[in-house]
C-alpha positions in Angstrom: 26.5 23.3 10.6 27.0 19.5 9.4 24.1 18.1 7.8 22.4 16.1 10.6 21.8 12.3 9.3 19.4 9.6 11.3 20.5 6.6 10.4 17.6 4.3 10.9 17.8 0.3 11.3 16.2 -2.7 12.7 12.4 -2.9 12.7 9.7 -5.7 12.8 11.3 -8.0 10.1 12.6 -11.5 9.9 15.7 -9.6 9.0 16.0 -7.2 12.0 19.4 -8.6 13.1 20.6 -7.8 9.6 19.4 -4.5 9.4 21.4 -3.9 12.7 24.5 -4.7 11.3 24.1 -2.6 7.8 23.0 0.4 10.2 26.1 0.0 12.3 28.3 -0.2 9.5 26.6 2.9 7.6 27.1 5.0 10.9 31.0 3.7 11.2 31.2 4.7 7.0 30.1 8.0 7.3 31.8 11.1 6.0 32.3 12.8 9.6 33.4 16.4 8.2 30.3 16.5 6.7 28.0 14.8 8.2 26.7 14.5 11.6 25.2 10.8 12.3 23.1 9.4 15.2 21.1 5.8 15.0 17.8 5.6 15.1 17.0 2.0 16.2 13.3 0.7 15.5 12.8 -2.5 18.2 11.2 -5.7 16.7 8.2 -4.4 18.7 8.0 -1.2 16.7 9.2 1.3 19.3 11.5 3.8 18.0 14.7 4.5 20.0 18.2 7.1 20.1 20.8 7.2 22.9 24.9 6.6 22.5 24.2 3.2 23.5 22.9 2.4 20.4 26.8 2.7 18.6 27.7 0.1 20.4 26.9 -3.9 18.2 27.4 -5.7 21.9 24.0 -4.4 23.4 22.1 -5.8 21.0 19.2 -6.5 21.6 18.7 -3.8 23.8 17.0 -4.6 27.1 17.3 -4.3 31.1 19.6 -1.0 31.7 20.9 -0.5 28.2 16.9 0.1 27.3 17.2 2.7 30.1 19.9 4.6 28.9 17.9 5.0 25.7 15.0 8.1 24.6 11.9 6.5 23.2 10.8 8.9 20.3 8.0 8.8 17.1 8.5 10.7 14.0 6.8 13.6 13.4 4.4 13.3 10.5 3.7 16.8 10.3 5.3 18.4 7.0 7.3 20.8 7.1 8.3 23.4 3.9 11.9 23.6 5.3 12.1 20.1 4.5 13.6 18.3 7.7 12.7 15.5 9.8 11.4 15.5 13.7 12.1 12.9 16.3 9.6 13.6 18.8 10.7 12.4 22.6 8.1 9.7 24.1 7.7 11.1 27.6 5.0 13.4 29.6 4.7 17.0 29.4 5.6 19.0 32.5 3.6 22.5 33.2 7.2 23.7 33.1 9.0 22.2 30.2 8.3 20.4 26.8 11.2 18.1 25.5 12.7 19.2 22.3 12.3 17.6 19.4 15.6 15.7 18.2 15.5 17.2 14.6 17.7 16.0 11.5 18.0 16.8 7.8 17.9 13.6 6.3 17.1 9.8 6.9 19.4 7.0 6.1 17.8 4.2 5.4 19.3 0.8 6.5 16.2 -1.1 7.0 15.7 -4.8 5.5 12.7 -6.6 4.9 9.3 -5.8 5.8 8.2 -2.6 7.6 11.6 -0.9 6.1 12.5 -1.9 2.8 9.3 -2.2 1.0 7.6 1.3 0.7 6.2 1.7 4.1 9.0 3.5 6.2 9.5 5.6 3.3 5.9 6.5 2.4 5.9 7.6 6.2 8.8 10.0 5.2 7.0 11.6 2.4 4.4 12.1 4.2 6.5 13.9 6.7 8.4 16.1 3.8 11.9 14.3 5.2 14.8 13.2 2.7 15.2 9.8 3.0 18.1 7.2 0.5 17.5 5.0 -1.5 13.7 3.4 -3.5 10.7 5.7 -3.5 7.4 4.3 -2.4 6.0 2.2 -5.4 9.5 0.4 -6.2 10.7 -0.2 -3.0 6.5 -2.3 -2.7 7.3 -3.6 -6.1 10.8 -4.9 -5.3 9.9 -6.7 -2.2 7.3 -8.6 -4.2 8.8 -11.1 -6.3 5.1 -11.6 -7.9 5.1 -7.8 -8.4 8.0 -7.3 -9.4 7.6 -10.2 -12.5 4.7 -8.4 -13.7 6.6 -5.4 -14.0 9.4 -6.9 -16.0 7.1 -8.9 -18.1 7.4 -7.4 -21.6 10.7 -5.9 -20.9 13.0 -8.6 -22.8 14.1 -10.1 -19.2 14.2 -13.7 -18.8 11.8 -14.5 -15.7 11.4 -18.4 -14.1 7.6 -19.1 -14.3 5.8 -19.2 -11.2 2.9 -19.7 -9.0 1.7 -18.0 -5.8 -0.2 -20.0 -3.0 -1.7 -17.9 -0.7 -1.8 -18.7 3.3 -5.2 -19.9 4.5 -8.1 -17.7 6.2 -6.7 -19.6 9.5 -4.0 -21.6 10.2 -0.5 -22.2 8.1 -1.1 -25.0 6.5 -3.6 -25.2 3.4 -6.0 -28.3 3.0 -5.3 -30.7 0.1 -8.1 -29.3 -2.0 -7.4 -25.8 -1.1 -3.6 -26.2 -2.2 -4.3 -28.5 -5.4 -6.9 -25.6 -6.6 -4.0 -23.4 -6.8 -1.4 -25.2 -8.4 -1.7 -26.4 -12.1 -2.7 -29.7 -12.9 0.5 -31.0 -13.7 3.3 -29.4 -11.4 7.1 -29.9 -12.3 8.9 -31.1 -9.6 11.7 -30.7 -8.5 10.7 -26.8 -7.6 11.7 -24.2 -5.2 9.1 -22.4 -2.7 9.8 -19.4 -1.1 7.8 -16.3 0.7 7.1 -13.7 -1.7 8.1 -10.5 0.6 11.2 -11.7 2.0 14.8 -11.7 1.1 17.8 -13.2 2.9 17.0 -16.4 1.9 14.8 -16.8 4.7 12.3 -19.5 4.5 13.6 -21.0 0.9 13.0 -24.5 0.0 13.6 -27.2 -2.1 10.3 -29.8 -2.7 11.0 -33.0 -4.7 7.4 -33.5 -4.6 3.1 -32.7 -3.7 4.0 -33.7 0.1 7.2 -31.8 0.6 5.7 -28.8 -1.0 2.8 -28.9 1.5 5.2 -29.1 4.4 7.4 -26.4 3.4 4.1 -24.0 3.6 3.6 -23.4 7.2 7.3 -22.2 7.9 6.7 -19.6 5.1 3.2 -18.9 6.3 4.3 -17.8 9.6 6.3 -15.0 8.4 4.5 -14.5 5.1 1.0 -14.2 3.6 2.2 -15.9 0.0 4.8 -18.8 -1.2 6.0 -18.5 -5.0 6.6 -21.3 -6.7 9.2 -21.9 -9.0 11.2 -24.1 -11.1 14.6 -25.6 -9.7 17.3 -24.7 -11.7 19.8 -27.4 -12.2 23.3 -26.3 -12.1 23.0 -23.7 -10.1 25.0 -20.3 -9.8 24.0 -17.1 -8.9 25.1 -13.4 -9.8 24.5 -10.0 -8.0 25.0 -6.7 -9.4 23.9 -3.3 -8.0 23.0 -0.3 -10.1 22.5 3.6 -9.4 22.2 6.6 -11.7 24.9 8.8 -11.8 24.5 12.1 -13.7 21.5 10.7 -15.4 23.2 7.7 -16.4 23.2 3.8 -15.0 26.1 2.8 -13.5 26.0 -0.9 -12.5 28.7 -2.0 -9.9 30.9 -5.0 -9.8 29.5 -8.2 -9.9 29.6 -10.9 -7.7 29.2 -14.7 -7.8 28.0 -16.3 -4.5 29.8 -19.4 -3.3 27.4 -21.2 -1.1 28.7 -24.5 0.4 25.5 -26.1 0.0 23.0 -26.5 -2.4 20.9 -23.3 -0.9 22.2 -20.3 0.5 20.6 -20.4 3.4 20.3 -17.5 6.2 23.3 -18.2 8.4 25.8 -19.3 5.4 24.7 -15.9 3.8 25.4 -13.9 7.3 27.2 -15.6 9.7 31.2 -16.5 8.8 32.8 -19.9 9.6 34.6 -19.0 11.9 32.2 -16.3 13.6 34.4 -13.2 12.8 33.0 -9.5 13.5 33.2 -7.3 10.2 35.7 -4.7 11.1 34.7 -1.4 11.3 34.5 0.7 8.3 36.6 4.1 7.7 37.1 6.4 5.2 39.9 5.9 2.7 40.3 2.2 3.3 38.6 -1.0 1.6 35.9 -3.2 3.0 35.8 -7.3 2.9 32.3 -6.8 2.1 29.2 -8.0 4.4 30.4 -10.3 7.3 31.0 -13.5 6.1 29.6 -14.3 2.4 32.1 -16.4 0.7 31.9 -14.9 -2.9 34.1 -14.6 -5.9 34.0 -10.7 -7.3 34.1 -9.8 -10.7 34.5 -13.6 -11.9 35.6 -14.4 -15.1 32.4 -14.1 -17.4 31.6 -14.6 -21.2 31.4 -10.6 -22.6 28.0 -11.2 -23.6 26.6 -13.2 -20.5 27.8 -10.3 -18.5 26.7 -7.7 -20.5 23.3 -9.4 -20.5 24.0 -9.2 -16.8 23.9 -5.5 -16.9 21.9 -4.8 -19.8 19.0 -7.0 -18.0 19.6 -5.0 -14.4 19.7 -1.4 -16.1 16.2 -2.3 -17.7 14.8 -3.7 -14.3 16.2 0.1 -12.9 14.5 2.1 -16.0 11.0 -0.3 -15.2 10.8 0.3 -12.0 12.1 4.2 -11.8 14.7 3.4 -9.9 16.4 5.6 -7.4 19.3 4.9 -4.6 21.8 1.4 -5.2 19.3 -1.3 -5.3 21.1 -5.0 -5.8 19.8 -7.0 -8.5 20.2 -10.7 -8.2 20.3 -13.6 -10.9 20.2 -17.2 -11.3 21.8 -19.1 -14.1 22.1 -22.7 -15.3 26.1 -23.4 -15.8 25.6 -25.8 -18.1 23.2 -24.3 -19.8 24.2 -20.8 -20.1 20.4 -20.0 -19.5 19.9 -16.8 -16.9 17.1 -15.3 -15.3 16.5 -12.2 -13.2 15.6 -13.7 -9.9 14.6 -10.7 -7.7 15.7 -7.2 -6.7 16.5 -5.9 -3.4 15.7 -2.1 -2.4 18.5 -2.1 0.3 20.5 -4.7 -0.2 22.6 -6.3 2.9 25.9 -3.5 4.1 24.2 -1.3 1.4 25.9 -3.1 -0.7 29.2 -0.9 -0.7 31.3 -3.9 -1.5 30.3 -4.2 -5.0 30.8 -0.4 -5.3 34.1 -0.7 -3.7 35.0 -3.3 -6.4 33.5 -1.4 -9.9 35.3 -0.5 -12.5 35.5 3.0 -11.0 35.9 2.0 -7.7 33.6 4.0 -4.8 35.1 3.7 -1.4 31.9 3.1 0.8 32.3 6.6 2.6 32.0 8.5 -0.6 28.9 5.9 -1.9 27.1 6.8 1.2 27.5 10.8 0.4 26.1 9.9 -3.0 22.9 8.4 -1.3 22.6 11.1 0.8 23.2 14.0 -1.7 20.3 12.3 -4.2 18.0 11.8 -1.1 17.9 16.3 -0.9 17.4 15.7 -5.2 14.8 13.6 -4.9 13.0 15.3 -2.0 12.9 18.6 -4.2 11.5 17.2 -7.2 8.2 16.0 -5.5 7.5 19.4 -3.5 4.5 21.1 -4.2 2.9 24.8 -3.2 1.6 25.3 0.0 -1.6 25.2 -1.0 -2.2 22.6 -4.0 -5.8 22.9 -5.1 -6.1 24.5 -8.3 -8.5 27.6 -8.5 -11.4 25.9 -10.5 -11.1 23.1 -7.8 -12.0 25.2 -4.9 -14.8 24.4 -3.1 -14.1 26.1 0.1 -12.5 30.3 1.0 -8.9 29.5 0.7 -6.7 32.5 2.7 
């Protein structure tokens, strides 16, 4: 039998429609002689969904007699010692018959954002002895918070912007002038960039020349996110991405890439919509990729040897900090003029899963063969945290254990 993969997208983030097309593209990639693949799509109301319907990117969102077509389903958080994953279908028992579970061998996770990407979804998969790709737990929650995940690095050599966090209010999205000034120092340096501290995508990022457009920034952020980071601007802007995974116990970091925003932000739509609106073509084995929809970007740009070793130096300690498993993307900012860089923040599950970058490494990983590297360390990983069938150690024994 094929191994049976769920490949499991969308969810209650700002970055739902992303996750979408990363899922899509994953279930398009995948080796078919060795894997079967069915979507699991997770609506922005948190229902849980399969059907054939779901292959198809012109339904989205789902609704009217497309929803119809589709099973509603929960996972089952039961564990199991065989170590395989339960779809359980949403509909009443009969006297007569009980639906069958939909079962699978391992998740793949194409989830962005909140509710997916930061520990949550996969916590719920331990906890259900399934396989799952990419960051455990306590990374993936680390990762997706940018204050987190600069006290991990502190102490690590990495350069990191300083910061501040405002928090949103008990009510409402906008702080009061003495509740914000109590959290900011005395004597902020403006021009400084304010963004939510559990997002990615750009979503929500901006630029505040001074006190009054850093207050009016707030309530956008607030409405998605409990906390706003503070940073310095950085003059002179340009950014780099690399992605890093451990191959036979080594790092391996990917190509790296140089984004080409045509304004001074990337913003949401210039990082995920194209110019001229194209579709990204669908994905099969043996062939190369133009990368994720429409980011203008220059790969593998001519670098100084030592700024990009300190490129990949600085994202192999970030891996080794954080434990890291799967192909997280690590991002950068940099002063051109300068030569000054800092880690900015890292993403668990970066947009497309980031095949691109793989697809453009020194040893180049066609995105079929990167996804069956994902998969084969999710059954690694899943071994290495199983324990007996019953846990509690003799002298710990309170109760007659069988």
């Amino acid at each position: 039998m094929k191994t049976r993969i769920a490949v499991l997208f969308g969810g209650r983030s700002p970055e739902h429609d992303v996750s979408v097309v990363t899922g899509l593209q994953a279930l398009q990639a995948i080796d078919q002689e060795r894997f079967s693949a069915f979507p699991v799509y997770v609506a922005t109301d948190g229902n849980w969904f399969v059907g054939e319907a779901l292959r198809d990117r012109s339904i989205y969102l789902p609704s009217g007699s497309t929803l119809e077509q589709l099973d509603s389903v929960t996972l089952d958080i039961c564990p199991n010692v065989e170590g395989y994953g339960r779809l359980l279908l949403r509909q009443k028992r009969s006297l007569l018959r009980t639906p069958k579970p939909i079962e699978f061998d391992v998740a793949l996770l194409a989830f962005h954002g909140l509710f997916g990407e930061d520990g949550r979804i996969q916590g719920l998969l331990e906890i259900a002895n399934v396989p799952y790709t990419g960051m455990r737990p306590l990374a993936s929650s680390i990762c997706m918070d940018k204050a987190a995940t600069k006290r991990a690095l502190a102490g690590t050599g990495i350069n990191l912007l300083p910061s501040t966090i405002v928090r949103r209010p008990a009510s409402g999205f906008l702080p009061s002038t003495p509740e914000l000034e109590k959290q900011l120092p005395p004597e902020m340096p403006f021009p400084v960039i304010v963004k939510p501290v559990h997002l990615g995508s750009s979503i929500g990022v901006a630029k505040a020349s001074n006190a009054e457009e850093l207050r009016a920034s707030l309530p956008s952020i607030f409405r998605l996110d409990t906390e706003a980071l503070i940073e310095p601007f950085v003059q002179n802007l340009a950014e780099y991405n690399v992605a890093i995974r451990m191959v036979d116990g080594i790092p391996c970091t990917s190509a790296i890439e140089r984004p080409k925003p045509a304004e001074e932000l990337l913003d949401f739509k210039a990082k995920y919509l194209s110019a001229d609106k194209r579709k990204t073509a669908g994905k099969t084995p043996g062939t190369v990729s133009q990368g994720m929809l429409s980011l203008t970007r220059d790969i593998n740009p001519k670098l100084p040897s030592t700024f990009e070793s300190k490129i990949r130096q600085w994202a192999q300690l970030c891996f080794a900090a954080v434990n890291g498993t799967g192909a997280p993307r690590i991002d950068f900012l940099s002063d051109e003029k300068t030569g000054e860089l800092w880690l900015n923040e890292v993403n668990p599950c970066p947009g497309s899963l980031g095949f691109f970058l793989w697809e453009a490494a020194e040893t180049p990983l066609l995105f079929t063969n990167f996804l069956s590297f994902l998969i084969d360390e999710a059954f690694v990983l899943q071994r290495t945290i199983q324990l007996p069938s019953d846990p509690t150690q003799p002298d710990a024994r309170l109760f007659k254990h069988p």
